[in-house]
C-alpha positions as CSV (number, residue, x, y, z in Angstrom):
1,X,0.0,0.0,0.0
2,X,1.6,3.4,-1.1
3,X,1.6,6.5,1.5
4,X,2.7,8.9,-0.7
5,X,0.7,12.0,-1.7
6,X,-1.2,13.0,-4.8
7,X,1.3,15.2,-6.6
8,X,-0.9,18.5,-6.5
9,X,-0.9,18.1,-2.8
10,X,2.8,17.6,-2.7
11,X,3.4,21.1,-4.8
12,X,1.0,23.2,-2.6
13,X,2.7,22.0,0.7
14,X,6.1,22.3,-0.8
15,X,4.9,26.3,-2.1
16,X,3.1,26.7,1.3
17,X,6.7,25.5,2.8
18,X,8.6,27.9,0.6
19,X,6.7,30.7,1.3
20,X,5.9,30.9,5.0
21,X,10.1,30.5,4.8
22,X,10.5,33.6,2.3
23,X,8.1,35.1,4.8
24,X,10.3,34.3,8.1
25,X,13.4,35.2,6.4
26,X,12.0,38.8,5.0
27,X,10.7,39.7,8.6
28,X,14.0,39.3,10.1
29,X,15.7,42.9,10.9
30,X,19.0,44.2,10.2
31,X,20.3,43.2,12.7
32,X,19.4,39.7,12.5
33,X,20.7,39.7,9.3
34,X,24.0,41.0,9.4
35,X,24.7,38.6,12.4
36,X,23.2,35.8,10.0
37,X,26.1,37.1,6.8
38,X,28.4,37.4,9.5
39,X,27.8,33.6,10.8
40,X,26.8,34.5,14.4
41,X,29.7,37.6,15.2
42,X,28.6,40.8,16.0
43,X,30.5,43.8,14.2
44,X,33.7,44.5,16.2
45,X,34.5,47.8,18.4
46,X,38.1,47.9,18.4
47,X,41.1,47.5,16.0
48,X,41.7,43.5,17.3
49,X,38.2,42.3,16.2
50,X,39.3,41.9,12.7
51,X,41.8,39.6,13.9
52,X,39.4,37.1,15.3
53,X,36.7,37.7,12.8
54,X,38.9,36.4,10.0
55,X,39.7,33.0,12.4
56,X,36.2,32.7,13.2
57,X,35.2,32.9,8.9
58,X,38.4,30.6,8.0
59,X,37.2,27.8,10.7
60,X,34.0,27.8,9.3
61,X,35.2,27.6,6.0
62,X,37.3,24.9,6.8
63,X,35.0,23.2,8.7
64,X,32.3,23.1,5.6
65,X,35.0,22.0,3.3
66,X,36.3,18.7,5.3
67,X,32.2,18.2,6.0
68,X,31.7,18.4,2.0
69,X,34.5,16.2,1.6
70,X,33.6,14.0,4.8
71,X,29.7,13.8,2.7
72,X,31.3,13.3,-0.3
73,X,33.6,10.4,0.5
74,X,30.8,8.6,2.4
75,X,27.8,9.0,-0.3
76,X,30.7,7.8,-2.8
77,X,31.2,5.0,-1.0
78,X,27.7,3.9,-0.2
79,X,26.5,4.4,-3.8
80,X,30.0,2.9,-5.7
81,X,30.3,-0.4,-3.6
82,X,26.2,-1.2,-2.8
83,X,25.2,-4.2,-2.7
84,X,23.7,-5.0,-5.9
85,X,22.0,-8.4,-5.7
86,X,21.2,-10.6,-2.7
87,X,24.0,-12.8,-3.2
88,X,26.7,-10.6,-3.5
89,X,29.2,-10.7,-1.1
90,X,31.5,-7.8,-1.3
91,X,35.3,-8.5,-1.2
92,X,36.8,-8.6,2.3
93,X,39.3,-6.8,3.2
94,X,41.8,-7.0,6.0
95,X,43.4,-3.8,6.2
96,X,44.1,-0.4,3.8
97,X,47.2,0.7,4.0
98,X,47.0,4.2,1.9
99,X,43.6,4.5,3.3
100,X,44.6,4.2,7.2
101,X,47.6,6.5,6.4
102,X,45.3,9.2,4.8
103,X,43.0,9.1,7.9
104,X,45.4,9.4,10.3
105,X,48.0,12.3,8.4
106,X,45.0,14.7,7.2
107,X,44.2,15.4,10.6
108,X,47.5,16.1,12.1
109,X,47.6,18.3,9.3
110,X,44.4,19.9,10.4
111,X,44.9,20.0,13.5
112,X,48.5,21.7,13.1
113,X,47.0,24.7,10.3
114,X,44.2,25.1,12.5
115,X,47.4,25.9,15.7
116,X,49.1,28.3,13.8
117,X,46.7,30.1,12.6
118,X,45.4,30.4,16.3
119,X,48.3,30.9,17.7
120,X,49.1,33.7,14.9
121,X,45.8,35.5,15.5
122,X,46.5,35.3,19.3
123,X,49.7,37.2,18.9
124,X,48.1,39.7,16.8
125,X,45.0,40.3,19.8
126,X,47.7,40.1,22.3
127,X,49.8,42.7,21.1
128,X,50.9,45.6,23.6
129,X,51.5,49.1,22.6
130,X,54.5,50.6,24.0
131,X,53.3,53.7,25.1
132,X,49.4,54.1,25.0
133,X,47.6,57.0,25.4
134,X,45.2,55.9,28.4
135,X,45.7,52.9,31.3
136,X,42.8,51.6,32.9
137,X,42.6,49.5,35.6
138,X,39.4,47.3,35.7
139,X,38.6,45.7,38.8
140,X,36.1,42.6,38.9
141,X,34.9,41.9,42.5
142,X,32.0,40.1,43.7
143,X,29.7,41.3,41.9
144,X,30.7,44.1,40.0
145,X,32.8,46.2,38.5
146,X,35.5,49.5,39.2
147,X,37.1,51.4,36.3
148,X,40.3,53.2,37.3
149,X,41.5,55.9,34.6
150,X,44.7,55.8,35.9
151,X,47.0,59.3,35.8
152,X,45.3,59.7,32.4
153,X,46.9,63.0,30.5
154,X,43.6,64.2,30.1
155,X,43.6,65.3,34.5
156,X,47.4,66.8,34.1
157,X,48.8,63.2,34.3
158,X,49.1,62.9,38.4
159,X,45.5,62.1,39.2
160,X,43.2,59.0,39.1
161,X,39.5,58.8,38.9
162,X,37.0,56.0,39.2
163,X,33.8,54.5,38.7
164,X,32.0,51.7,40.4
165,X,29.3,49.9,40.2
166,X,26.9,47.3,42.2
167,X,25.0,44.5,41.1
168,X,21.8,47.0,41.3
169,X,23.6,49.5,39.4
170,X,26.0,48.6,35.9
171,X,28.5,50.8,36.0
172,X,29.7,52.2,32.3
173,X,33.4,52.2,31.0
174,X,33.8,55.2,28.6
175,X,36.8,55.1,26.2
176,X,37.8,57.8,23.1
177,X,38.1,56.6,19.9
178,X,40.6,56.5,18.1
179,X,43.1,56.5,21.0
180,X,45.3,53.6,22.4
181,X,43.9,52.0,25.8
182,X,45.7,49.7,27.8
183,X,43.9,47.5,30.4
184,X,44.8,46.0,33.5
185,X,43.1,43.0,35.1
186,X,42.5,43.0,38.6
187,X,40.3,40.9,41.1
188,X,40.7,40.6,45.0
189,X,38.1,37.6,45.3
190,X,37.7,34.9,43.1
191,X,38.2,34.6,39.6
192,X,36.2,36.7,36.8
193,X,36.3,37.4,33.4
194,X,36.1,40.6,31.6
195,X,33.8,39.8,28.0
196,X,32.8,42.6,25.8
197,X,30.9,40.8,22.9
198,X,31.7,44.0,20.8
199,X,35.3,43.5,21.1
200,X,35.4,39.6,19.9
201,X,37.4,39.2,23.1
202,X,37.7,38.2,26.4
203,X,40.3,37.6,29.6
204,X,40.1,36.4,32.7
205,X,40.7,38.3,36.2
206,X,42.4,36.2,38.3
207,X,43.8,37.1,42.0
208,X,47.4,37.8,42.2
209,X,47.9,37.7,38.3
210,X,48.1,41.4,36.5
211,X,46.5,40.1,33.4
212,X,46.2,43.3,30.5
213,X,45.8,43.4,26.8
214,X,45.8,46.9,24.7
215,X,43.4,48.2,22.2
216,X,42.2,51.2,20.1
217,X,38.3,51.7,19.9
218,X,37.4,52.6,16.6
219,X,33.2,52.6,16.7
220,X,31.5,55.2,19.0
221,X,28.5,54.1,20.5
222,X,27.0,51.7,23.5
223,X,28.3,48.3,24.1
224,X,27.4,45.5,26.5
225,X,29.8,43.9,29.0
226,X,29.6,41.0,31.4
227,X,31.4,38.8,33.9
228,X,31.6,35.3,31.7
229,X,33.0,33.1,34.4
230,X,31.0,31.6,37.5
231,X,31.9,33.8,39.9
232,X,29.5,33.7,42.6
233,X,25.6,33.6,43.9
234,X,25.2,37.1,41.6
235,X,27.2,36.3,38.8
236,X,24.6,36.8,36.4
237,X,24.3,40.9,37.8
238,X,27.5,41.9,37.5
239,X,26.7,43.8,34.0
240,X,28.4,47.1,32.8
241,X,28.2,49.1,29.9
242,X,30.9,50.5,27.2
243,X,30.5,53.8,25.8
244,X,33.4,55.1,23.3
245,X,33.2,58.8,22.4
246,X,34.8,61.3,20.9
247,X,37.9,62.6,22.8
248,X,36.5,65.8,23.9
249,X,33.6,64.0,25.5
250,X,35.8,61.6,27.5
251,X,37.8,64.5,28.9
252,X,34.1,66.2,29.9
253,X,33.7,62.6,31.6
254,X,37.6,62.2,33.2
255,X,37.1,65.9,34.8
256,X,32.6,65.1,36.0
257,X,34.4,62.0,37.7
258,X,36.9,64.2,39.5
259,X,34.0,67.0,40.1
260,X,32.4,64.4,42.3
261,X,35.6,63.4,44.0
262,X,36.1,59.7,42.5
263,X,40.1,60.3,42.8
264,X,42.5,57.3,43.7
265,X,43.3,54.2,42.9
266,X,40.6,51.7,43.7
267,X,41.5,48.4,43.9
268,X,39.2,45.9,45.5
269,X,39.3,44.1,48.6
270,X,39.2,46.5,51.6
271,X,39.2,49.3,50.0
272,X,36.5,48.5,47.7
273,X,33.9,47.8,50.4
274,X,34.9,51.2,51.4
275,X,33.6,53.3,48.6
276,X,30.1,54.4,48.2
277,X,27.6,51.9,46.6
278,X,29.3,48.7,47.3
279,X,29.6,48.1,50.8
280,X,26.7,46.4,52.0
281,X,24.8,48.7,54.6
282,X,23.3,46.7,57.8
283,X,19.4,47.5,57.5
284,X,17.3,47.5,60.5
285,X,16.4,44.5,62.8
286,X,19.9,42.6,61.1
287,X,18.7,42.6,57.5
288,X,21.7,43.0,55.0
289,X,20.4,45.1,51.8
């Protein structure tokens, strides 16, 4: 007994198919399509995004390649040696010895194109300018975030502002574009990790290790940064925001920071729980809030 369809119901399920897809894909934003073209990776912020974008398109390239090959070989197979009567039985063989040399060389091979071209990319993120126009220190504590503009030439080089932040409140990290910023990693707690999707980058903040990478922002606007390791009961809170503007505008920010008298360094620790909107103020009858 056959199950398949009449052909005229086939066609209209197959147009019904085709257009409630034209009419999925056509109702997807801008957005949604640029992060479809650019497979998944949002449009970087900085001059080291490029960097991983172009691993991030070569691996996938690769990867469809040895899948198209991977397909190929094993449709080959299955249609070139079928069995083609009931009592065929094919020819056994023991062992291949070209065969079992290809499958175990290729991916060595793979595996040691796909290293150096990792390994070149990460010394291309990694690179540290010499002398860069701005140091930050970012400090990640339980659960959130302190930006140190350290002795920035912008405040007559000798003085250090902050900002901080709570898990109830996500402090912002404003950079100028355009200009070299180096970054220093910091955590008195456990361990953290500064992500900024924008970037294409992360690091982690690890007590007792000055971890720091360098940059130069080169699209103003808003970006979205979080804490990407398990850090804690409110890991998932400590959020802060990225805001790169024009150089005269971060000055205007360096000198409001100062105005309110955010000066020093601020580290963490101790001293953290010190400043205003992190330590956790006793509440009556006990209660922390």
């Amino acid at each position: 007994m056959s199950l398949q369809l009449p052909k005229r119901v086939r066609r209209v399920a197959l147009i019904a198919v085709l257009a409630v897809s034209a009419l999925a894909l056509s109702s997807c934003s801008a957005v949604a399509h640029q992060h479809i073209s650019r497979l998944g990776m949002p449009v970087g912020a900085t001059d080291r995004a490029p960097y991983i974008y172009h691993l991030w398109i070569g691996a996938w390239i690769a990867a469809i390649l040895v899948g198209f090959l991977v397909w190929g070989l094993i449709i080959f197979a299955a249609v070139r040696y079928r069995r083609r009567s009931d009592d065929e039985v094919p020819v056994q063989i023991r062992y291949h010895l070209p065969i079992e040399i290809l499958y175990t060389v290729a991916p060595i091979i793979m595996v040691v194109v796909f290293f150096f071209f990792t390994v070149k990319t990460q010394d291309e993120v990694l690179a540290q300018v010499p002398h860069p126009d701005h140091t930050i220190d970012v400090v990640g504590q339980q659960w959130s975030w302190t930006f140190n503009y350290v002795k920035d030439k912008d405040l007559n080089g000798q003085t250090t502002v902050f900002t901080t932040g709570t898990p109830a409140y996500q402090p912002t990290l404003v950079l100028p574009v355009g200009e070299t910023v180096r970054v220093n990693l910091r955590s008195p707690d456990v361990i953290h990790s500064f992500w900024v999707p924008a970037f294409l980058f992360k690091m982690d903040v690890i007590p007792g290790r000055n971890n720091h990478f360098s940059f130069t922002p080169t699209r103003t606007g808003w970006y979205a940064g979080r804490c990407a390791e398990l850090c804690g009961v409110y890991h998932s809170r400590m959020l802060f925001n990225v805001h790169i503007v024009s150089h005269n505008q971060y000055v205007a920010y360096l000198h409001h920071l100062q105005a309110e008298g955010n000066t020093g360094l601020a580290l963490g620790g101790v001293q953290t729980r010190q400043e205003a909107g992190i330590k956790r103020v006793p509440a009556q009858n006990g209660a922390q809030q």
